[in-house]
DSSP file (Angstrom, degrees, kcal/mol; ACC not computed):
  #  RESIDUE AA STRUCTURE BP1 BP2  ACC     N-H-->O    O-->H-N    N-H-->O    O-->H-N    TCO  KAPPA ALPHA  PHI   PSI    X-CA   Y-CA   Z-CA
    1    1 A X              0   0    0      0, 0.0    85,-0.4     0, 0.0     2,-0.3   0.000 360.0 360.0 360.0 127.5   17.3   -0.9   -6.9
    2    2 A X        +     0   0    0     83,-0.2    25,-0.8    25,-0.1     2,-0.3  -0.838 360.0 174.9-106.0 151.4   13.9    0.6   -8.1
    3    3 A X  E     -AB  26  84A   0     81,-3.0    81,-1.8    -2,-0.3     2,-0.4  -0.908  20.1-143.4-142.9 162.0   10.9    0.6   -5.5
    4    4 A X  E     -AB  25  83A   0     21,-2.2    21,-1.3    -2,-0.3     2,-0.3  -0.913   5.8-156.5-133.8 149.7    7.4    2.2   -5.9
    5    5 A X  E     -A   24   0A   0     77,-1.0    77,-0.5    -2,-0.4    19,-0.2  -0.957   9.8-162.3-143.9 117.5    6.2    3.6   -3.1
    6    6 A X  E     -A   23   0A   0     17,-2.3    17,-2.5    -2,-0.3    75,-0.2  -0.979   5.9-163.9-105.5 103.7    1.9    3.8   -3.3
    7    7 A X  B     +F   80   0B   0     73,-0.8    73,-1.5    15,-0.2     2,-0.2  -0.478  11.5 172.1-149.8 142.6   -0.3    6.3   -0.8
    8    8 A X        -     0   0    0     -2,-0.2    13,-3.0    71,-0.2     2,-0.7  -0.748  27.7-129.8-166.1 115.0   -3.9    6.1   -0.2
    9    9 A X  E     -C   20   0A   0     11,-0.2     2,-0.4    -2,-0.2    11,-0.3  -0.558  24.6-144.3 -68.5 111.5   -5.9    8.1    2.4
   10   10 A X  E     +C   19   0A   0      9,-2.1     8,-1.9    -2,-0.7     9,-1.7  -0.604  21.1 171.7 -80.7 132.1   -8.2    6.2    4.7
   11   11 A X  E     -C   17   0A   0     -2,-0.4    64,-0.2     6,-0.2     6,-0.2  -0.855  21.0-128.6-154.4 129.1  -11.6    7.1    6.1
   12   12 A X    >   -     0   0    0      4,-0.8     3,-3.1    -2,-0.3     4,-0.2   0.483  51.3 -79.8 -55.1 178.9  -14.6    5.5    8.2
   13   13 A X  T 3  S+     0   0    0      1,-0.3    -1,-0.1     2,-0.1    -2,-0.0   0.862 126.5  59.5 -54.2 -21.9  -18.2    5.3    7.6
   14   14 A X  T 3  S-     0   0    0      2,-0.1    -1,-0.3     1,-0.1    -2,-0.1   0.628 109.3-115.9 -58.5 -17.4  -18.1    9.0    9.0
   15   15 A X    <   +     0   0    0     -3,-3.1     2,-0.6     1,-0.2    -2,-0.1   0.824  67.9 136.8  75.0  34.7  -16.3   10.3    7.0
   16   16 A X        -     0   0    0     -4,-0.2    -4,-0.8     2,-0.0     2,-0.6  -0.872  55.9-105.1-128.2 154.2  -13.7   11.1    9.0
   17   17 A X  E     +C   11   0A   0     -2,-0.6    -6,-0.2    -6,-0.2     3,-0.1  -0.453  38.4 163.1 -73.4 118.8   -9.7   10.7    8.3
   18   18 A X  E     -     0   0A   0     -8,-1.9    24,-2.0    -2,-0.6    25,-0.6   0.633  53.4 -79.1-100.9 -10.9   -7.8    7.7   10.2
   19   19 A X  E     -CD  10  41A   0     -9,-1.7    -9,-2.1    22,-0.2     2,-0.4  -0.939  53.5 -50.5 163.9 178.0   -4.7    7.3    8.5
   20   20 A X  E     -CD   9  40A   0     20,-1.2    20,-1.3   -11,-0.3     2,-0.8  -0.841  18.5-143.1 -99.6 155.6   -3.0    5.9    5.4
   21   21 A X  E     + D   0  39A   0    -13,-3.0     2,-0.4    -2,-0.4    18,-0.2  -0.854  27.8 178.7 -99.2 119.4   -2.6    3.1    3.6
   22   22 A X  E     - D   0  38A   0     16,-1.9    16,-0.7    -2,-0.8     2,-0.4  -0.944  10.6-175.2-119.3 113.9    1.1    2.4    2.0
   23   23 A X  E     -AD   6  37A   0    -17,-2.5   -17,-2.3    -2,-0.4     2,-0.3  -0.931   5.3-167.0-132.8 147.4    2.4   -0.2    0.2
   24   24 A X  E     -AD   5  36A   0     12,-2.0    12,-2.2    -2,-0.4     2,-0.3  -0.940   8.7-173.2-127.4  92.8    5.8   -0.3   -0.7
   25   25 A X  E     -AD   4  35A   0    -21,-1.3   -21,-2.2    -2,-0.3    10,-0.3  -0.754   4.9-175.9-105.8 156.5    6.8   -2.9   -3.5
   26   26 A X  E     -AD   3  34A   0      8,-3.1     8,-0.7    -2,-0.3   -23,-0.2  -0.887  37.4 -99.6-145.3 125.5   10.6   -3.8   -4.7
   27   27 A X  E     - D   0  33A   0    -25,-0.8     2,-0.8    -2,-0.2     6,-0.2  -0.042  39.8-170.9 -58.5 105.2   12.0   -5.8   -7.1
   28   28 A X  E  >  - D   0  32A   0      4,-1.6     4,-0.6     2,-0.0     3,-0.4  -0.735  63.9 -17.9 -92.3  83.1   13.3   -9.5   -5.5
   29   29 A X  T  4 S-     0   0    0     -2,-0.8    -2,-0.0     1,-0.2     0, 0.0  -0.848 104.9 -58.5 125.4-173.0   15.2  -11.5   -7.7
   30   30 A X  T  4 S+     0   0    0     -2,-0.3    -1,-0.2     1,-0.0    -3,-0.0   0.481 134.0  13.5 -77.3 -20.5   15.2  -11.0  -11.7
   31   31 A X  T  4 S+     0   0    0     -3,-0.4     2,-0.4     1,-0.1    -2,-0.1   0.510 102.3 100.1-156.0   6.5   11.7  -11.4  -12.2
   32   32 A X  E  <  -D   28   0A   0     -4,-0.6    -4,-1.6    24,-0.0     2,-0.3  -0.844  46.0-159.5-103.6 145.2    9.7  -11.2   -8.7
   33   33 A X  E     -DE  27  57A   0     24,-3.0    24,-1.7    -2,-0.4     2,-0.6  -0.888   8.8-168.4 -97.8 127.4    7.8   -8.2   -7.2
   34   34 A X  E     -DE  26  56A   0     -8,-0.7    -8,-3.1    -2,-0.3     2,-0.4  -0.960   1.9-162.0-133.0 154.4    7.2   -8.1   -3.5
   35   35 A X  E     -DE  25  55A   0     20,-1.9    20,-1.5    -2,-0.6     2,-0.5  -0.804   7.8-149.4-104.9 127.0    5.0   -5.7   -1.9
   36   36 A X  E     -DE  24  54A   0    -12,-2.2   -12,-2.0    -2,-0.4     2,-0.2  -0.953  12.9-149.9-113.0 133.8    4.6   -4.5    1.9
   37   37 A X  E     -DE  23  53A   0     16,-1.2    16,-0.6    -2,-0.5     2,-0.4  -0.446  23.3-176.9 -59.4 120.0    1.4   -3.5    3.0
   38   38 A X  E     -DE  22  52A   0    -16,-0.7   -16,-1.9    -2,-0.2     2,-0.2  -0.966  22.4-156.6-134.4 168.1    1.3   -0.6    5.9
   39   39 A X  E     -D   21   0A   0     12,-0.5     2,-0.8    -2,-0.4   -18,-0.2  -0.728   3.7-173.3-151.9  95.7   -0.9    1.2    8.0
   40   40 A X  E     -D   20   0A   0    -20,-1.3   -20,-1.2    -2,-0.2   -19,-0.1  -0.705  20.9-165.9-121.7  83.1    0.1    4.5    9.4
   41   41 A X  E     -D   19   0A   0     -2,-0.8   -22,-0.2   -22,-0.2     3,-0.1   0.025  22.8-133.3 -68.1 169.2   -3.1    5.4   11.9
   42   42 A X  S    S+     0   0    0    -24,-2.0     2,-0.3     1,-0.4    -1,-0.2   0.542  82.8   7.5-111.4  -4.5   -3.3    8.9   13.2
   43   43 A X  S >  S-     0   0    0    -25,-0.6     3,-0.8     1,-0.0    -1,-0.4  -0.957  79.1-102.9-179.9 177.7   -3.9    7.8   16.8
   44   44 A X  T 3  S+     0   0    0      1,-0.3    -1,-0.0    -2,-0.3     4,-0.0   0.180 101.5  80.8-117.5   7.3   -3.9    4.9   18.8
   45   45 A X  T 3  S+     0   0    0      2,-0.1    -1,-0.3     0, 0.0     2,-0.1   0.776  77.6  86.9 -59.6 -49.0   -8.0    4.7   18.9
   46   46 A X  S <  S-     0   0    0     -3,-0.8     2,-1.0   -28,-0.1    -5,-0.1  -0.327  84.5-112.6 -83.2 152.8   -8.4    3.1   15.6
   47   47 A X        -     0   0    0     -2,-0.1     2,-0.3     1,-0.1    -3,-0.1  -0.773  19.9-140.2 -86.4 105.4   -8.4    0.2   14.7
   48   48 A X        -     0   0    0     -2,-1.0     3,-0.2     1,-0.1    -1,-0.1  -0.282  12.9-154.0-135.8  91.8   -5.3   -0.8   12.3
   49   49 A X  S    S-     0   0    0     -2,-0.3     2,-0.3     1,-0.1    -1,-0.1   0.772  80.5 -12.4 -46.1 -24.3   -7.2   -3.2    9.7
   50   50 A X        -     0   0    0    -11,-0.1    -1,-0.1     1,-0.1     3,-0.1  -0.946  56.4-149.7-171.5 147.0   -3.6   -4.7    9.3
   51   51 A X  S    S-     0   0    0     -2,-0.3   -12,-0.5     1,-0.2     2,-0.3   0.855  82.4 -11.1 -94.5 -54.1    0.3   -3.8   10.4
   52   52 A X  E     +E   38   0A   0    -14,-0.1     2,-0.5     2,-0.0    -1,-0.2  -0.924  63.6 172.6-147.4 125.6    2.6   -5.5    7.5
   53   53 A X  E     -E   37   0A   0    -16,-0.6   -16,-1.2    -2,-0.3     2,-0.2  -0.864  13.4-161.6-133.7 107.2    1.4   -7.8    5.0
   54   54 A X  E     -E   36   0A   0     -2,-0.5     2,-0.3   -18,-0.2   -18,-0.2  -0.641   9.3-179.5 -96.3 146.1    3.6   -8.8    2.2
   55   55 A X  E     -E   35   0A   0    -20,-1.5   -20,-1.9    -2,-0.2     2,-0.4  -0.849  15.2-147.3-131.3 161.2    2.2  -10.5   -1.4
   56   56 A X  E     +E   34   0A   0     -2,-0.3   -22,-0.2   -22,-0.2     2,-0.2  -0.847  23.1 156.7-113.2 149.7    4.5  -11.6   -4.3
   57   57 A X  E     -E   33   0A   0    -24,-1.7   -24,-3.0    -2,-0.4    -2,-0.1  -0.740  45.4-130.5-175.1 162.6    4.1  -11.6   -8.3
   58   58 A X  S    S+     0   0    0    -26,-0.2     2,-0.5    -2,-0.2   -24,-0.1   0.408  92.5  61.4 -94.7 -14.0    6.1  -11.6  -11.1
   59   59 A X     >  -     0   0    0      1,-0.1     4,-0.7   -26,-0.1     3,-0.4  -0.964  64.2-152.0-110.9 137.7    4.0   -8.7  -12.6
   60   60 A X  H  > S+     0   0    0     -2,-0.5     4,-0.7     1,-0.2    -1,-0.1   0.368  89.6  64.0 -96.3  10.8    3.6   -5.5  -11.4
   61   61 A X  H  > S+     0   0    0      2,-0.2     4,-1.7     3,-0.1    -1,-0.2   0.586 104.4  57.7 -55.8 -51.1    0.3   -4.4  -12.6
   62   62 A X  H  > S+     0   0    0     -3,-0.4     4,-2.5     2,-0.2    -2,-0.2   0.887 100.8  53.9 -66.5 -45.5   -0.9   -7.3  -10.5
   63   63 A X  H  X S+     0   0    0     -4,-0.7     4,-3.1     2,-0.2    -2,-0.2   0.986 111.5  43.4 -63.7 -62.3    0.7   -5.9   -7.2
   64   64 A X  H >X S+     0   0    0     -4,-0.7     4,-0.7     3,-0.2     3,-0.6   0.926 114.8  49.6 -64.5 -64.4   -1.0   -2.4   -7.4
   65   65 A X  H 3X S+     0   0    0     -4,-1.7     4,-1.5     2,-0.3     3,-0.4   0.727 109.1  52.8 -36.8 -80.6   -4.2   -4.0   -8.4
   66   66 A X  H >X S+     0   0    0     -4,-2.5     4,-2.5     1,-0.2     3,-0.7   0.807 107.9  54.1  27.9 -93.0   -3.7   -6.3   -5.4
   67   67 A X  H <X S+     0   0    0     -4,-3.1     4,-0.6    -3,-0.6     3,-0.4   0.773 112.5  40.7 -44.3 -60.2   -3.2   -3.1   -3.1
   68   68 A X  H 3< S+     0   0    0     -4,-0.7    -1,-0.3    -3,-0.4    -2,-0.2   0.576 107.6  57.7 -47.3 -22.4   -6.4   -1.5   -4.1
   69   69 A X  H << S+     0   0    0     -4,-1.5    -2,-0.2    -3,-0.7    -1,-0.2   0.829 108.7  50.4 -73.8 -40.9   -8.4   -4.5   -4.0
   70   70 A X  H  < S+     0   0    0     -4,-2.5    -2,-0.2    -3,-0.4    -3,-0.1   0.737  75.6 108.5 -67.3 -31.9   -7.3   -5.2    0.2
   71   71 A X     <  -     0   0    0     -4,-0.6   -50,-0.0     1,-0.2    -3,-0.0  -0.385  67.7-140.7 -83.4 153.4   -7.9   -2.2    1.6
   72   72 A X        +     0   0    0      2,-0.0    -1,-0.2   -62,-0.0   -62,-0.0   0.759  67.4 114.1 -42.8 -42.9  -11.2   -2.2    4.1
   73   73 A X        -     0   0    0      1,-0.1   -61,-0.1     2,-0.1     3,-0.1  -0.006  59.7-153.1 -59.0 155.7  -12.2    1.1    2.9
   74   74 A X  S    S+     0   0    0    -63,-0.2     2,-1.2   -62,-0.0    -1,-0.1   0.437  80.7  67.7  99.6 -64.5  -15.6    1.5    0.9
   75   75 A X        -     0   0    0    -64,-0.2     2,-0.7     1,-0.1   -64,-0.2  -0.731  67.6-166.3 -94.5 120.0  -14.5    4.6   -1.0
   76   76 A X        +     0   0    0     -2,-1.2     2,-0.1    -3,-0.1    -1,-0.1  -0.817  11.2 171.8 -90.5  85.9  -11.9    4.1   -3.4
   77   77 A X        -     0   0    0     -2,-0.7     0, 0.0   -68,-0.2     0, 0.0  -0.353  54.6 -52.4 -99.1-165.2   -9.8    7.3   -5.0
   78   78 A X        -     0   0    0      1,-0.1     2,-0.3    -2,-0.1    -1,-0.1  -0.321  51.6-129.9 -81.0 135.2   -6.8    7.4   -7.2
   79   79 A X        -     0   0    0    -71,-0.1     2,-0.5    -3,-0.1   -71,-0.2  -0.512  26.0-140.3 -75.0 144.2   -3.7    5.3   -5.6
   80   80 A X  B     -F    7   0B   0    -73,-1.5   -73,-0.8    -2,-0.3     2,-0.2  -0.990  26.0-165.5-110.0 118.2   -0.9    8.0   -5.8
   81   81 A X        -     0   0    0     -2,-0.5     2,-0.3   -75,-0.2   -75,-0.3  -0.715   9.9-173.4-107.6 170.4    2.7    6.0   -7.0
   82   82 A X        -     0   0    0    -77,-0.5   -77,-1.0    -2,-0.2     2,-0.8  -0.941  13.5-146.4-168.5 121.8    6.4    7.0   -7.1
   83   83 A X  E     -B    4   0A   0     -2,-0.3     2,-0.3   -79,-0.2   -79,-0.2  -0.856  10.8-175.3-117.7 120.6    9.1    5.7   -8.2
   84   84 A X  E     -B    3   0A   0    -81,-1.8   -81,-3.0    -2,-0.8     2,-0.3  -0.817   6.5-173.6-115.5 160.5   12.3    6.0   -6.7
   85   85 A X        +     0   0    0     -2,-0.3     2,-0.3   -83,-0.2   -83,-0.2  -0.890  52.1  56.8-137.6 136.4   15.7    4.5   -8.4
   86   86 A X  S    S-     0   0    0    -85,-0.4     2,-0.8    -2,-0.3    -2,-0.1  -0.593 109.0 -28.5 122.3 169.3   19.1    4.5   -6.9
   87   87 A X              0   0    0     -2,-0.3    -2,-0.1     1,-0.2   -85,-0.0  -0.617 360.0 360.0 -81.1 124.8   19.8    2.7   -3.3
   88   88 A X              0   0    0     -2,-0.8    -1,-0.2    -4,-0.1   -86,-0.0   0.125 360.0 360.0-112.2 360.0   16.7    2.7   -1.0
C-alpha cells in the first residue's frame, strides 16, 4: 500500500508555534485517493481549527493542493511529503 504522509508547521497572528498540520492520504480502490486531515496542538489552550477531516479524488495533485488550500493559517511555507511503500 503506498501512503504520503504531508507536515506543515502552524502559527498564530503572534507568531508563535501551536502545532501541526498532517494530512495523511492512501490509495482506496484502483483509482481513488483519500486524504485525513489532522491537527497535532502543542497544548490543550489552542484552539484545534479541525480534528479529522477526510476529502477524496481520483488525482493526487488535487489532494495536496486541497491540503494547503484548508489550513487557517495566513502564512504558507513549503508542505514537506513522504512516501512510504510496503504495509502501513
Amino acid at each position: 500500500m503506498d501512503m504520503w504522509v504531508g507536515k506543515i508547521k502552524g502559527y498564530n497572528c503572534d507568531g508563535e508555534f501551536i502545532g501541526t498540520y498532517r494530512a495523511v492520504i492512501v490509495k482506496d480502490g484502483d483509482i481513488l485517493f483519500r486524504m485525513n486531515l489532522y491537527f497535532d496542538a502543542t497544548n490543550n489552550k489552542s484552539k484545534c481549527p479541525f480534528k479529522k477531516k477526510v476529502y477524496f479524488s481520483s488525482n493526487l495533485d488535487v489532494l495536496k493542493r486541497k491540503f494547503r488550500t484548508s489550513l487557517p493559517t495566513k502564512e504558507k511555507a513549503k508542505v514537506l511529503w513522504k512516501k512510504k511503500v510496503g504495509d502501513c
